[in-house]
N, C-alpha and C positions, 0 to 999 in steps of 0.2 A: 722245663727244667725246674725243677722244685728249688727251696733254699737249700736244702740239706746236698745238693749237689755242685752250689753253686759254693758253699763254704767248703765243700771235697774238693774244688776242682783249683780254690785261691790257697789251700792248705798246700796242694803240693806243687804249684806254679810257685809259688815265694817260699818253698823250703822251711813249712813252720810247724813248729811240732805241738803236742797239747800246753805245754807249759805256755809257750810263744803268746799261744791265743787267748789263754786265760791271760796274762797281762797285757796282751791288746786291751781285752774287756775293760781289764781295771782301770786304762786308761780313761774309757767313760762313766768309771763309777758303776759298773755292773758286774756282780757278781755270778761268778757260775763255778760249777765242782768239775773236778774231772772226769767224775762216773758220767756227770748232766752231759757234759763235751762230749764223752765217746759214745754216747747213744745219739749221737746226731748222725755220726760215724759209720753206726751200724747197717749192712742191709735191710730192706725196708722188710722181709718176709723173715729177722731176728726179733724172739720175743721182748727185747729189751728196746729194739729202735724208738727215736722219738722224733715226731718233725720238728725242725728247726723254724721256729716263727718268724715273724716279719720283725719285731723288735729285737731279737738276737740277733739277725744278720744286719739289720741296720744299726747296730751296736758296736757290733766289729768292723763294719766298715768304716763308721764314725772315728773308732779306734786306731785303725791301718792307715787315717789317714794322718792321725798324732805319730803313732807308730814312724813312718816313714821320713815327714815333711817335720817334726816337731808340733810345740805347742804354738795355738795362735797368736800371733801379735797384736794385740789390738792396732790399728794407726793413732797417733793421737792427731788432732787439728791444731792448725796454728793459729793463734790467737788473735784475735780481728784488728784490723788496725782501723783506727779509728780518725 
């Protein structure tokens, strides 16, 4: 299963459209256009398709999980007692 299927396959399992994704993205600081999004999109034998690399899928997953859960919390530690 290549990424380009596996980003087809979590797009329509969580009901996300291109706008969705692109501010998934944003949430890790990574930008992408909408034409770049929908040739991921495309059949693989369309002369515009493009694979989806390892750092765009691991980008948006990074994202989905801000998306979802929020932003992280750091913990803070408590203060030594001495």
């Amino acid at each position: 299963m290549s990424n380009n299927d596996i980003l087809k396959k979590l797009r329509v399992a969580l009901e996300l459209n291109n706008e969705d994704i692109i501010k998934i993205l944003e949430l890790v600081n990574f930008k992408v256009t909408k034409s770049e999004l929908g040739s991921f999109f495309r059949s693989e034998d369309h002369p515009n398709f493009k694979p989806c690399g390892d750092q765009i899928l691991r980008n948006f997953l990074n994202g989905l999980v801000i998306f979802k859960r929020g932003p992280r919390v750091e913990k803070q530690t408590p203060p030594a007692i001495d």
